[in-house]
C-alpha positions as CSV (number, residue, x, y, z in Angstrom):
1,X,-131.8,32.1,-217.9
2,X,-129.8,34.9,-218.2
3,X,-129.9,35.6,-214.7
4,X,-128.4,32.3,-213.9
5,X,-125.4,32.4,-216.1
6,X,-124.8,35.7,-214.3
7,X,-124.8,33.8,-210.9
8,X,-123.0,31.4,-212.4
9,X,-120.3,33.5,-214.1
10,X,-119.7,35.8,-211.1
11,X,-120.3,33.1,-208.0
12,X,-119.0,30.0,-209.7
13,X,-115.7,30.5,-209.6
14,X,-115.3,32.3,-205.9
15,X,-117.3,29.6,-204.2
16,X,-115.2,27.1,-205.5
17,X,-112.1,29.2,-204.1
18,X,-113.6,29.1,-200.4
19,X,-114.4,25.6,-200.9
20,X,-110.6,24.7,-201.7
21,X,-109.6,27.1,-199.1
22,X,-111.7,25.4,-196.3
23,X,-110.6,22.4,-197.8
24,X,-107.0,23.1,-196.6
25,X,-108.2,24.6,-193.1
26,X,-109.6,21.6,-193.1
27,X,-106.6,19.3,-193.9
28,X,-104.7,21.8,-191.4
29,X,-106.8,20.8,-188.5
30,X,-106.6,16.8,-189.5
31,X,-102.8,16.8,-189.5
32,X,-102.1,19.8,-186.3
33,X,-104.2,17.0,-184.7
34,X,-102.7,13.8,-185.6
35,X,-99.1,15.3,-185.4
36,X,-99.8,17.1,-181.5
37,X,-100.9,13.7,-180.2
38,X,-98.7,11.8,-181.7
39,X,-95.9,13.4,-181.7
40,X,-93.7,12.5,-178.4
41,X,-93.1,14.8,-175.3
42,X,-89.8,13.7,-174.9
43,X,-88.6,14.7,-178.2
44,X,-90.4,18.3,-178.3
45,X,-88.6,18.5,-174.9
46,X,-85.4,18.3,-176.5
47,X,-86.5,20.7,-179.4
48,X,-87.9,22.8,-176.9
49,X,-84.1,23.0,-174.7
50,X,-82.4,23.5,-178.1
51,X,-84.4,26.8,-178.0
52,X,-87.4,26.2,-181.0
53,X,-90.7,28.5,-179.5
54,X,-92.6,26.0,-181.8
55,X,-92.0,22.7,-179.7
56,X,-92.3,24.7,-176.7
57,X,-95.9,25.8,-177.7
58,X,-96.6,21.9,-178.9
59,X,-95.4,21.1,-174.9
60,X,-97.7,23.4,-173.8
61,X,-100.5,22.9,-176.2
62,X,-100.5,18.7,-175.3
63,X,-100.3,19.7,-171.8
64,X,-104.7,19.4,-171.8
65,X,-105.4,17.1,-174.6
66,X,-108.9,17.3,-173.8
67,X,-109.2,20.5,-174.7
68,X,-106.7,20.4,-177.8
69,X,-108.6,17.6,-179.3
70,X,-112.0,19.3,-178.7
71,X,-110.7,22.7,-180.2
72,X,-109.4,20.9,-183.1
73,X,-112.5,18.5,-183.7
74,X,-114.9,21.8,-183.3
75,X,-112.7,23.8,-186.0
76,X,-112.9,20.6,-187.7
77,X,-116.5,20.1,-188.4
78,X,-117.2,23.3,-189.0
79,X,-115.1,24.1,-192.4
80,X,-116.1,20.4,-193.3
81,X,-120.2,21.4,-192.5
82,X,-119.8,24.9,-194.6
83,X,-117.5,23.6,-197.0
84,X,-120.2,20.7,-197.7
85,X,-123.2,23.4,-197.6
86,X,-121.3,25.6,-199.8
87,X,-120.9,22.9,-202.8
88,X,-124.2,21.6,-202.0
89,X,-125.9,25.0,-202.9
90,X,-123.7,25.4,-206.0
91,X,-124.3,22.2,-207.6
92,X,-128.4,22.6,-207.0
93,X,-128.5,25.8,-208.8
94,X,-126.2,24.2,-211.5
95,X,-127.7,20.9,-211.5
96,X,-131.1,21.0,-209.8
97,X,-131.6,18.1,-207.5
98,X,-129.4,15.6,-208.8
99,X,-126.6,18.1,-207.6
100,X,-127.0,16.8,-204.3
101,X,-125.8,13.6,-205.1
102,X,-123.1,14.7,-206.8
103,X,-121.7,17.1,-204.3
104,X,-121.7,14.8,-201.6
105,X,-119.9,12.3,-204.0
106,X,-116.9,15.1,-204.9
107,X,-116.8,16.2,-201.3
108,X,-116.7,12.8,-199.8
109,X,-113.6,12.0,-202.4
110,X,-112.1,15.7,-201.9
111,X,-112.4,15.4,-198.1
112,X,-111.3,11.3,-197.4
113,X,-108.4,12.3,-199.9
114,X,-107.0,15.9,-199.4
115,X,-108.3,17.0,-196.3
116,X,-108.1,13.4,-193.9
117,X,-105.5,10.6,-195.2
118,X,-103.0,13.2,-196.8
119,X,-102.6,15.5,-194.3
120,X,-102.5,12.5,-191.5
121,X,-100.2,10.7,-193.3
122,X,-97.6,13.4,-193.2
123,X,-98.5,14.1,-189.7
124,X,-97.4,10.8,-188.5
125,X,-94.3,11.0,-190.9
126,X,-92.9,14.1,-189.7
127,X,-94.8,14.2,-186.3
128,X,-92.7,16.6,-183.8
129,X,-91.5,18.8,-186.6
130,X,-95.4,19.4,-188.1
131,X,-96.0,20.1,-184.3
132,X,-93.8,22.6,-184.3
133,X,-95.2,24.2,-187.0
134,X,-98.8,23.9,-186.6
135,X,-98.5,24.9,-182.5
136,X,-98.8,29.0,-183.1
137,X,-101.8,28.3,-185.3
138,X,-103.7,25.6,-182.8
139,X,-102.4,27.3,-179.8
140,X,-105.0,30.7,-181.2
141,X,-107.9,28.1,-182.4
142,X,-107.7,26.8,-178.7
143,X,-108.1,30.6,-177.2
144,X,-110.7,31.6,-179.8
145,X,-112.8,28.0,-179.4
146,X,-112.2,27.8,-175.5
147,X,-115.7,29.3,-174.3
148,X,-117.5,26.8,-176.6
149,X,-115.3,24.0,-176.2
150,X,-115.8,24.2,-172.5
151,X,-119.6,24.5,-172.8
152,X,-118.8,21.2,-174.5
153,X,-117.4,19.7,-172.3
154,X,-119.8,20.2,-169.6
155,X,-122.6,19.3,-171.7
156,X,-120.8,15.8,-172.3
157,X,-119.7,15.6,-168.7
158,X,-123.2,15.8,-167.3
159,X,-124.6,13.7,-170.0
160,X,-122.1,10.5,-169.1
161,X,-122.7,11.4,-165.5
162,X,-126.5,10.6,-166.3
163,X,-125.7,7.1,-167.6
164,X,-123.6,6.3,-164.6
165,X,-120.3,7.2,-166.4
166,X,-117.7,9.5,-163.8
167,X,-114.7,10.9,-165.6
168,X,-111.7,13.2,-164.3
169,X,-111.2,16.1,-166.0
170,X,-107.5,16.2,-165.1
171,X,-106.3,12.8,-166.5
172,X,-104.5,12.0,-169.4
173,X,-105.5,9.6,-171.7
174,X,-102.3,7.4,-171.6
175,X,-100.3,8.3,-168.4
176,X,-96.2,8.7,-169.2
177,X,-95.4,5.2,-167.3
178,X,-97.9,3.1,-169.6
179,X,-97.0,5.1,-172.4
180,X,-93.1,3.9,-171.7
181,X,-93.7,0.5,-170.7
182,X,-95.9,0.1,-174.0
183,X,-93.1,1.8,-176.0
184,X,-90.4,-1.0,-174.5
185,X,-92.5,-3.9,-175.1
186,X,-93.1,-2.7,-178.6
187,X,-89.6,-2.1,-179.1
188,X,-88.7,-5.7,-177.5
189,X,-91.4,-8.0,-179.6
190,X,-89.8,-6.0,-182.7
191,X,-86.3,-6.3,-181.8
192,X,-85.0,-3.3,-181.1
193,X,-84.9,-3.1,-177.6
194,X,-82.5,-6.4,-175.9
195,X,-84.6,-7.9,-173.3
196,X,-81.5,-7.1,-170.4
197,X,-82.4,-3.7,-171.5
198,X,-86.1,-4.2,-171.2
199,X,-86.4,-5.8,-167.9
200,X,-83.8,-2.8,-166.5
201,X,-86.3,0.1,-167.2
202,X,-89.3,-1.7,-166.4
203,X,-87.6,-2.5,-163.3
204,X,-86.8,0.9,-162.3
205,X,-90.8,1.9,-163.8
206,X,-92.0,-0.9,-161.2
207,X,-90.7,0.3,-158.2
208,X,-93.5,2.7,-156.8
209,X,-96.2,-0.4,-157.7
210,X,-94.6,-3.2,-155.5
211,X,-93.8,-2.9,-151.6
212,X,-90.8,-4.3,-149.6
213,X,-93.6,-7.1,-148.9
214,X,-93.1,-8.8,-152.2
215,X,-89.2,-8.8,-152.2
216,X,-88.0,-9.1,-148.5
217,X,-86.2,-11.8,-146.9
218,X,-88.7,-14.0,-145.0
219,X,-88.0,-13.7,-141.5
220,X,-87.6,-17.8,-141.1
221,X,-84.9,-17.1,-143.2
222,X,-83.3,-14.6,-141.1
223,X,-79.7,-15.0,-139.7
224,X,-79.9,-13.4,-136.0
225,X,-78.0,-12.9,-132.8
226,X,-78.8,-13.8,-129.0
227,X,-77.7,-10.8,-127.2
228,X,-77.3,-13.1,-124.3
229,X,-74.8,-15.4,-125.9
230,X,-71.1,-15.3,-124.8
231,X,-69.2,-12.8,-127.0
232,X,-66.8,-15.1,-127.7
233,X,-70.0,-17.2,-129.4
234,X,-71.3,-13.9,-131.1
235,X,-67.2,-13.0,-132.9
236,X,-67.8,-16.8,-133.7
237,X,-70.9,-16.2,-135.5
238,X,-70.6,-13.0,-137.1
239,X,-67.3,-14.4,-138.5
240,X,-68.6,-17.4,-140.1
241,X,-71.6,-15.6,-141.2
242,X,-71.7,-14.5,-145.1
243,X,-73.7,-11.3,-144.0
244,X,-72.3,-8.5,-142.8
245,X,-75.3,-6.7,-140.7
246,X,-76.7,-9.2,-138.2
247,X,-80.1,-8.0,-136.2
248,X,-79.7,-8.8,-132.4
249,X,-82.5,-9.9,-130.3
250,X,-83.2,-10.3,-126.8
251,X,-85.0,-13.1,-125.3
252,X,-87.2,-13.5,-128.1
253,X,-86.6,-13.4,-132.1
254,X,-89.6,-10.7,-132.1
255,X,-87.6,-8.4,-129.9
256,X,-85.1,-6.7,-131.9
257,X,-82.6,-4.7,-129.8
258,X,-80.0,-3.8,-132.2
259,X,-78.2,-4.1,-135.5
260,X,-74.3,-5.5,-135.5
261,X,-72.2,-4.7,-138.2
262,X,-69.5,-7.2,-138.4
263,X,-66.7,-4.8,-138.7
264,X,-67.9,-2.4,-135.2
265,X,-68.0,-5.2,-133.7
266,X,-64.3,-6.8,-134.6
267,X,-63.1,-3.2,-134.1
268,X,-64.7,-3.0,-130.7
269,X,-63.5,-6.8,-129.6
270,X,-60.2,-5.9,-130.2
271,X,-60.1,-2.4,-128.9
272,X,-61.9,-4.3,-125.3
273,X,-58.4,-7.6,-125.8
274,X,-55.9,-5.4,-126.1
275,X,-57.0,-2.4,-123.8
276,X,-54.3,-3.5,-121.3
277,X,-52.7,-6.0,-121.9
278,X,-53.2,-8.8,-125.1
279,X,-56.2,-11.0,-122.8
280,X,-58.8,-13.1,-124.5
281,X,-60.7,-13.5,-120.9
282,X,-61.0,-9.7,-121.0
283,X,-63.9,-10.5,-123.7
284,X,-66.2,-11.6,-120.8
285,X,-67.3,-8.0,-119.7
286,X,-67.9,-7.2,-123.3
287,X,-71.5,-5.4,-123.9
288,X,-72.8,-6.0,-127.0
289,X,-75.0,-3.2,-126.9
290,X,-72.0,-0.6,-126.9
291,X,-71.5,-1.4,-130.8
292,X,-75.5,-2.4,-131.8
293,X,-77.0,0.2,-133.8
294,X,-80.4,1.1,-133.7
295,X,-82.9,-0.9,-135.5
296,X,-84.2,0.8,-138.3
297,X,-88.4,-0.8,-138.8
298,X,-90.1,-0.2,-141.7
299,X,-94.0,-1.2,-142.8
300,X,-94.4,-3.9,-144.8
301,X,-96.7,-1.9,-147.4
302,X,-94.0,0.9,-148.2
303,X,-93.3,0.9,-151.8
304,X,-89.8,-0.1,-153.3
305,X,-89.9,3.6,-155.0
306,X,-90.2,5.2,-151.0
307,X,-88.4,3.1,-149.5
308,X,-85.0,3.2,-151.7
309,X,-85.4,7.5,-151.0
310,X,-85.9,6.6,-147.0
311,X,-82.6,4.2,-147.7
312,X,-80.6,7.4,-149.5
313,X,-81.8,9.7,-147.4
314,X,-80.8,7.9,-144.0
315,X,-77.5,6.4,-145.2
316,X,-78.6,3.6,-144.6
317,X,-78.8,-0.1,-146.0
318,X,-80.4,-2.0,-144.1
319,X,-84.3,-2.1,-142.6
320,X,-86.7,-4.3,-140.8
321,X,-89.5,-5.1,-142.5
322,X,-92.9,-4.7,-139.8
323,X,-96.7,-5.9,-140.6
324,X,-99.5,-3.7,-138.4
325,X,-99.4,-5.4,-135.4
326,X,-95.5,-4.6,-135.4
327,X,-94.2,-8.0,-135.6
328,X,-91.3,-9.0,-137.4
329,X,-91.7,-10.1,-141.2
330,X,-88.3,-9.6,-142.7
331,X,-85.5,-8.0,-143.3
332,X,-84.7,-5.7,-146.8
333,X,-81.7,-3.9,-148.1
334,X,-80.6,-1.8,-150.5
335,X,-79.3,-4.5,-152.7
336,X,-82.9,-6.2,-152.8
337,X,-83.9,-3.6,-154.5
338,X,-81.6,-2.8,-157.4
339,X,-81.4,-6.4,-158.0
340,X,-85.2,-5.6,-158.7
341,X,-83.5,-3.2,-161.3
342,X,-80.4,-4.9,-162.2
343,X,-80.9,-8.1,-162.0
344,X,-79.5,-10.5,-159.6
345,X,-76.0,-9.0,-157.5
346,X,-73.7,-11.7,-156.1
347,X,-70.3,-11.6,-154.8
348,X,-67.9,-14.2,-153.7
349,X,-69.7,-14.6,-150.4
350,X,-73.2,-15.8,-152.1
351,X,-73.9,-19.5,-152.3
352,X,-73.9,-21.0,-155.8
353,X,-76.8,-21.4,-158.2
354,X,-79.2,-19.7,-155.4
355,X,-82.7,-20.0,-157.1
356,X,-81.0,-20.6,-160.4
357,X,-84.1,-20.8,-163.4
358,X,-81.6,-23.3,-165.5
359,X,-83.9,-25.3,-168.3
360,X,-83.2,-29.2,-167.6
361,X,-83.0,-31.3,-170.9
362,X,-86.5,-32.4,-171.1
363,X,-87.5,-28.5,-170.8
364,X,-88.4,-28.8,-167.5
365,X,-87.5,-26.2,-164.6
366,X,-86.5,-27.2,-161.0
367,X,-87.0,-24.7,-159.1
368,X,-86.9,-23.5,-155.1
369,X,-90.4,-22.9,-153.5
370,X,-88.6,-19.4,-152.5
371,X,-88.0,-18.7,-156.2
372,X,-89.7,-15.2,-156.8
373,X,-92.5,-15.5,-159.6
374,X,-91.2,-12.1,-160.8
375,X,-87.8,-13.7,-161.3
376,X,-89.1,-16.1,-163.0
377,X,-91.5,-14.3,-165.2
378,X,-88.2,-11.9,-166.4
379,X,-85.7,-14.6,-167.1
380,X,-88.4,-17.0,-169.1
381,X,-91.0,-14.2,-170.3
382,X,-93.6,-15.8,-168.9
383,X,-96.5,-13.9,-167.3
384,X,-97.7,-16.4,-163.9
385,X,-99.6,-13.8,-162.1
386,X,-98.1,-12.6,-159.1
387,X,-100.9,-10.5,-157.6
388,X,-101.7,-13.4,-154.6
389,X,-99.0,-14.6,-154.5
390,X,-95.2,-13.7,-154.2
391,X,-93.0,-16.7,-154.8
392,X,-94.0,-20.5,-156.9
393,X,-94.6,-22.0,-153.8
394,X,-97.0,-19.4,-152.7
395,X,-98.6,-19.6,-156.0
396,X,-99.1,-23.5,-155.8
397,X,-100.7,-23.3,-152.6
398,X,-102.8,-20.1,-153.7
399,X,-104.4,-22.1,-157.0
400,X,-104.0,-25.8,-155.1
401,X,-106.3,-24.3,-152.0
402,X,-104.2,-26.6,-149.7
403,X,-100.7,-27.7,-148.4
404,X,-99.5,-30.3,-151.4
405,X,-97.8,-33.7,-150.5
406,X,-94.7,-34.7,-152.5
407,X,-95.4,-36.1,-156.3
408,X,-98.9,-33.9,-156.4
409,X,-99.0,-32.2,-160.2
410,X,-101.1,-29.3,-160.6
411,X,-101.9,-27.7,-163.8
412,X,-103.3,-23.7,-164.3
413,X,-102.1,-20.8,-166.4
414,X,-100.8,-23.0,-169.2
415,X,-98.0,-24.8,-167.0
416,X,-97.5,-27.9,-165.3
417,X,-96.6,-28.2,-161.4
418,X,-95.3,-31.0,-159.3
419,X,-94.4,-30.5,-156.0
420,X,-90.4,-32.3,-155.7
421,X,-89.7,-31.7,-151.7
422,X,-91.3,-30.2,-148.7
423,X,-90.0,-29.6,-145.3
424,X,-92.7,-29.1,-142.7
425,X,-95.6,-26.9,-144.3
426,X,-93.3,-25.4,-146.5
427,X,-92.4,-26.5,-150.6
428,X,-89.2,-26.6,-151.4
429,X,-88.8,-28.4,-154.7
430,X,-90.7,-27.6,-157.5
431,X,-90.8,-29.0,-161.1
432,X,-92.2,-26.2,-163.9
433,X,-92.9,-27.7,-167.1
434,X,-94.5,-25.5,-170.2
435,X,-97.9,-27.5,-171.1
């Protein structure tokens, strides 16, 4: 008995010391590692360029969450594990066996309270400045804990690969662009983000996913020249024409010889009537080849992202859009794809209410077959899939399986179609209704 009032009057008091004091390692690790992956990259950035070593560590720290997360988890459990053992022991030799019960009682309180939701709470508070703070401190757990944590991590890696599971060791867990667009849809559905803002950086974010495929003008659609035509047919032409590149072709659509630019060719026309004396008639010898620029092709798979730098880089505007067998598809400019940004661009040269998306009174749409469905799905917030298909006429005959006929309704992904007009094999009307 006496022996035990010794043990308890000399131990007592220093075991409950460490246990508080791996108590707050403990809440230490739960908050570094709440507040490092939580905390944003962009704004330890900024800390980091206004000259604070902390952010700067926290960048470099985040930089391989996998092994911040597995340092911090390891730390972790093991001041939880000894802090556990520790008041285990004590409250047997006070209590006898009913002290294990009551230790992991108090622990489980002391722990959940002071050493998980406290500390986390904060963390997510005051994320990038407890980042800051905490970085020197993680930043030597990580180089102390790196030989086990990466025994860890093999052993995990080999076990997943046993069950079939293949993971990359050099991939985030949210990559920056999902982490953005996530951010600006959160920020829309709450309000704080305008959807004109919305739809302009998710634009800009979609660019290296789509290719000039999906936004091109179709080459039926196309507005060409016959390099054979009389010049005096051509000036005609290019002067009524709202477009001021034209492609030139020779014998066949397909055969693309040239590019005109309506003001070379005005320049050159006049130079060639006026190069003697003021003759009209002196147009006849005129080569339209002299002013044609040389086509500029492009595969139909390149992405928007690519193929804007390819624009910048050439000085250029205008390209040809190529499938694999090299035939003409279409034609894309630099315009087509800021408006992808943007938002539609017009000027006093574009036709009026050009795949408008007006709502009619009964809360119908009538739209134009060529009506893009990612047009569509930013000025309505709608969400028609536009994987098989690139504009609503595409997508009737992608669900529909056929060529509709005039007054045929479909009905798939929560909206009503009926087909208004069709020329040839091709839709031109169509009436969208919200089921």
């Amino acid at each position: 008995m006496e022996s035990g009032l010794t043990f308890l009057d000399q131990s007592f008091w220093i075991t409950i010391g460490a246990v508080f004091f791996l108590l707050l390692v403990s809440a230490l690790f739960s908050g570094s590692e709440t507040a490092l992956t939580a905390a944003s990259r962009g704004k330890l950035r900024t800390h980091a360029d206004k000259g604070s070593r902390g952010a700067q560590k926290a960048l470099k720290i985040t930089e391989d969450t996998e092994g911040l997360i597995g340092s911090v988890l390891l730390g972790n459990n093991l001041v939880n594990i000894l802090a556990t053992s520790l008041t285990t022991a004590l409250f047997t030799q006070a209590f006898g066996e009913s002290g294990i019960a009551l230790a992991t009682l108090i622990m489980t309180v002391l722990v959940l309270i002071f050493a998980e939701v406290l500390p986390k709470t904060y963390a997510i508070t005051n994320a990038e400045l407890a980042a800051a703070r905490v970085a020197g401190f993680i930043h030597l757990i990580i180089r102390v804990l790196s030989p086990i944590v990466a025994s860890v991590r093999f052993l995990v890696r080999l076990i997943l690969r046993i069950f079939g599971v293949k993971t990359d060791p050099n991939s985030h867990i949210l990559a920056v662009r999902e982490e953005i667009a996530g951010a600006i849809q959160l920020g829309h559905s709450e309000g704080i983000v305008e959807k004109e803002d919305r739809d302009l950086i998710l634009g800009a974010l979609d660019l290296s996913d789509r290719t000039v495929e999906e936004i091109m003008l179709h080459r039926s659609n196309i507005e060409m020249i016959d390099s054979i035509d009389e010049p005096t047919k051509i000036l005609t032409q290019c002067l009524e024409s709202v477009h001021t590149r034209l492609p030139v072709f020779l014998n066949d659509p397909d055969n693309i010889v040239g590019v005109i630019h309506a003001k070379d060719l005005a320049r050159e026309m006049y130079k060639v009537i006026n190069e003697k004396s003021p003759n009209i008639s002196n147009l006849n010898n005129f080569d339209i080849g002299h002013v044609a620029m040389e086509p500029y092709f492009v595969p139909d798979t390149t992405s928007l992202d690519d193929q804007m730098r390819q624009f910048l880089h050439r000085r250029t505007h205008f390209a040809l859009v190529v499938d694999e067998y090299g035939s003409l598809q279409g034609l894309i400019t630099l315009e087509d794809i800021l408006e992808e940004i943007v938002g539609e661009i017009s000027d006093e040269f574009d036709p009026k209410d050009t795949n408008d998306i007006r709502q009619s009174n009964d809360g119908s749409y009538i739209l134009e077959g060529s009506t893009t469905i990612r047009d569509l799905n930013r000025a309505n917030d709608w969400s028609l899939p536009d994987d098989e298909a690139n504009t609503l006429a595409g997508l009737v005959m992608h669900e529909a399986q056929m060529i509709p006929t005039v007054g045929q309704v479909f009905r798939f992904h929560g909206y009503r179609f009926e087909v208004i007009e069709r020329k040839a094999n091709r839709i031109t009307s169509i009436k969208v209704t919200s089921i």
